[in-house]
C-alpha positions in Angstrom: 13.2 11.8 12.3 11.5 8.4 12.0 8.9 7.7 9.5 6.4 5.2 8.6 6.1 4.2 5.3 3.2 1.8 4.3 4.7 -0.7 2.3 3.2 -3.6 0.0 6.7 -4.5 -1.6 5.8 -2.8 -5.3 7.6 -0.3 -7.2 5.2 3.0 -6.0 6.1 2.6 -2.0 9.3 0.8 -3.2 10.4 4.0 -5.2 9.1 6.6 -2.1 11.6 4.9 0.1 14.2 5.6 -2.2 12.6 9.6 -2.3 12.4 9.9 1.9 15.6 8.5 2.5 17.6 11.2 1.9 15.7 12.7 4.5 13.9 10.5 7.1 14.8 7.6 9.2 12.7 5.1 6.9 10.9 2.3 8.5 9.3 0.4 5.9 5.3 -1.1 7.7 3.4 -3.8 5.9 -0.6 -3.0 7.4 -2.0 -6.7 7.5 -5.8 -7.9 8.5 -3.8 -11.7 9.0 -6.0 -12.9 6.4 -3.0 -13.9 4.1 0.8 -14.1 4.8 1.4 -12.0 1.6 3.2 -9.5 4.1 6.3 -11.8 4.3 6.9 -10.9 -0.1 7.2 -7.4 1.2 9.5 -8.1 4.0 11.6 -9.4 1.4 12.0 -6.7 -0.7 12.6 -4.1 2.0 15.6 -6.5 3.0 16.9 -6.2 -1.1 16.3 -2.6 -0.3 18.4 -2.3 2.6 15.5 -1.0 4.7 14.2 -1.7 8.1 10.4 -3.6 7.9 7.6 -4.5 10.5 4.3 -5.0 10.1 1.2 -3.4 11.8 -2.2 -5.4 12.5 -5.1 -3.6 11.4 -8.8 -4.3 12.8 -10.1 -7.2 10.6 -13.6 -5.8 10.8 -12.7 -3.0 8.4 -11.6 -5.7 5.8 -15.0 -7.1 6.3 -17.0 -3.6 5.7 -14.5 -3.6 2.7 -15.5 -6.7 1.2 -19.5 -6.1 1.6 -19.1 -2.0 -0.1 -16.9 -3.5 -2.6 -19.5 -6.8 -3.5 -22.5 -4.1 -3.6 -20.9 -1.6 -5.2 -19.4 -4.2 -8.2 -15.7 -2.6 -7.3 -13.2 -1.8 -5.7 -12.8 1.8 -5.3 -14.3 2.5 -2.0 -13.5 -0.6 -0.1 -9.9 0.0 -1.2 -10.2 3.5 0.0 -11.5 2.6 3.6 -8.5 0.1 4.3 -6.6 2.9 3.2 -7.4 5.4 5.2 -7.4 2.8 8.0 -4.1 1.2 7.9 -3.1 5.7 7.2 -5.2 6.1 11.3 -3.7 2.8 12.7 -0.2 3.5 11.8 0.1 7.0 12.8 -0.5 5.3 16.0 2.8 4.2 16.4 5.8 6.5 17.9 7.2 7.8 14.9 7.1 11.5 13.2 5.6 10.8 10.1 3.7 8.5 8.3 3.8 8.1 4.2 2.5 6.4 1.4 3.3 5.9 -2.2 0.5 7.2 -3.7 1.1 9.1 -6.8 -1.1 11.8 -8.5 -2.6 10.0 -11.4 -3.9 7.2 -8.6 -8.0 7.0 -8.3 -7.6 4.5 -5.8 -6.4 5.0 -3.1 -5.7 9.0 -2.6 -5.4 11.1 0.7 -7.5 14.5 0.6 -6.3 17.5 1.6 -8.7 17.2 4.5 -8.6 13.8 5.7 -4.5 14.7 5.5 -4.3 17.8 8.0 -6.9 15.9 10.1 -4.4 13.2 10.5 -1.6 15.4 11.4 -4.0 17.2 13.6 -5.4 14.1 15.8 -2.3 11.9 15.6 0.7 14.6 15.8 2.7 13.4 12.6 3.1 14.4 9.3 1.5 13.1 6.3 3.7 12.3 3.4 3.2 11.4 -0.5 6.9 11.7 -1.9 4.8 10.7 -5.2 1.9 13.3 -5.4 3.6 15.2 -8.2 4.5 12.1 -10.0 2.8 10.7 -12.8 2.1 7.5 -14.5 5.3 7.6 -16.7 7.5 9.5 -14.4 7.4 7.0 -12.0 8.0 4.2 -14.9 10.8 5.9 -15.8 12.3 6.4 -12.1 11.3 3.0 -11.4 13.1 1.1 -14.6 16.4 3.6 -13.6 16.2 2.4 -9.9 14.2 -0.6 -9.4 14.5 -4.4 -10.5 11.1 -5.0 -10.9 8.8 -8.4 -11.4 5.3 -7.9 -13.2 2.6 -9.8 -13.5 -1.8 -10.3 -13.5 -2.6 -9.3 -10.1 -3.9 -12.7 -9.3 -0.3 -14.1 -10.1 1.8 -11.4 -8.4 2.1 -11.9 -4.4 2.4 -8.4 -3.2 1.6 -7.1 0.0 -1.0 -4.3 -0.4 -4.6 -4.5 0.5 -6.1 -6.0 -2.6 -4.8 -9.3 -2.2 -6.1 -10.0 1.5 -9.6 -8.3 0.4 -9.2 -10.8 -2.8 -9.0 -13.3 -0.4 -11.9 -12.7 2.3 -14.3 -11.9 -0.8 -13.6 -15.4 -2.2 -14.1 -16.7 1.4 -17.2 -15.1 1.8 -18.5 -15.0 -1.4 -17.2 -17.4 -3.8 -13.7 -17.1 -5.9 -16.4 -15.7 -8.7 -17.3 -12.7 -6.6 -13.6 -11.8 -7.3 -13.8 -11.6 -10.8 -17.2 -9.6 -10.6 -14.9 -6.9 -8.4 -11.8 -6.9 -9.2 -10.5 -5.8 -13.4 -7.8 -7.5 -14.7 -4.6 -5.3 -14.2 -0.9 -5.3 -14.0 0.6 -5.4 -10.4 4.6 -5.2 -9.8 6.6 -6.3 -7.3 10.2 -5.3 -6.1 13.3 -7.4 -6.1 15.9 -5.0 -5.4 17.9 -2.2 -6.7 18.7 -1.8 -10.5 22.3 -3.2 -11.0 
């Protein structure tokens, strides 16, 4: 069966790979607006993983909704979400069986309800996966550390592939690089080299 996982080249969809492969045809999708070329950090660490990668084009004007909830609202949380939930819609689009994510059950930001999950499956005839929904915080460390060779760094400094860096970007083109600071905390942000040797 052939799934798409949404992959930004960190340990969280790094590590759900390595949990759906036992069981799925794994094709590992970086979701892009083409606002950075960040994508190509994650195509490299799906080739370290041994994994198939492609990306997916998403509709720029949901990174631009993004930006503007995100500068009113003084965060994150809800642009993030959108994108989310976007990139979840646009790749389930594409001939495959299942889509997934690495979203794990301590995450605030972003998390798939129950409803907008069956609605998915309903409307686009795949099946929603989060390998990491039982997995918390130090689980995954753990997994991660046995697994995973792992970079980390300030999210500013780390070139990963997930939304916040192309969001980063437009809000600095739209609003200043200090509008980015007003959004965005300060946090840690890993990204995936290969396997643990």
């Amino acid at each position: 069966m052939d799934l798409a996982l949404l992959y930004s080249g960190g340990k969280d969809s790094s590590l759900a790979a390595l949990v759906l492969d036992r069981f799925y045809d794994v094709e590992l999708v970086t979701a892009h607006f083409g606002i950075t070329d960040d994508w190509q950090h994650a195509q490299q660490a799906a080739d370290a993983l041994g994994f198939p990668f492609d990306t997916h084009e998403l509709d720029r004007t949901v990174a631009e909704e993004a930006v503007e909830t995100m500068r009113v609202d003084g965060y994150p949380r809800n642009g993030i979400q959108r994108v989310h939930e976007h990139a979840l819609e646009s790749v389930s689009g594409r001939d495959v069986d299942a889509v997934a994510d690495g979203s794990r059950r301590d995450d605030r930001v972003p998390s798939v309800s129950r409803a907008f999950a069956q609605s998915l499956e309903d409307r686009h005839g795949v099946d929603y996966l989060s390998p990491l929904a039982g997995f918390g915080r130090s689980a995954v460390d753990r997994l991660v550390a046995a697994e995973l060779n792992v970079e980390t760094g300030p999210s500013e400094q780390i070139d990963k592939a997930d939304y916040e860096g192309e969001l980063r970007a437009l809000l600095a083109e739209e609003h200043g690089q200090s509008a980015v600071g007003e959004v965005f905390p300060e946090h840690e942000q890993t990204y995936v080299l290969g396997l643990a040797e």
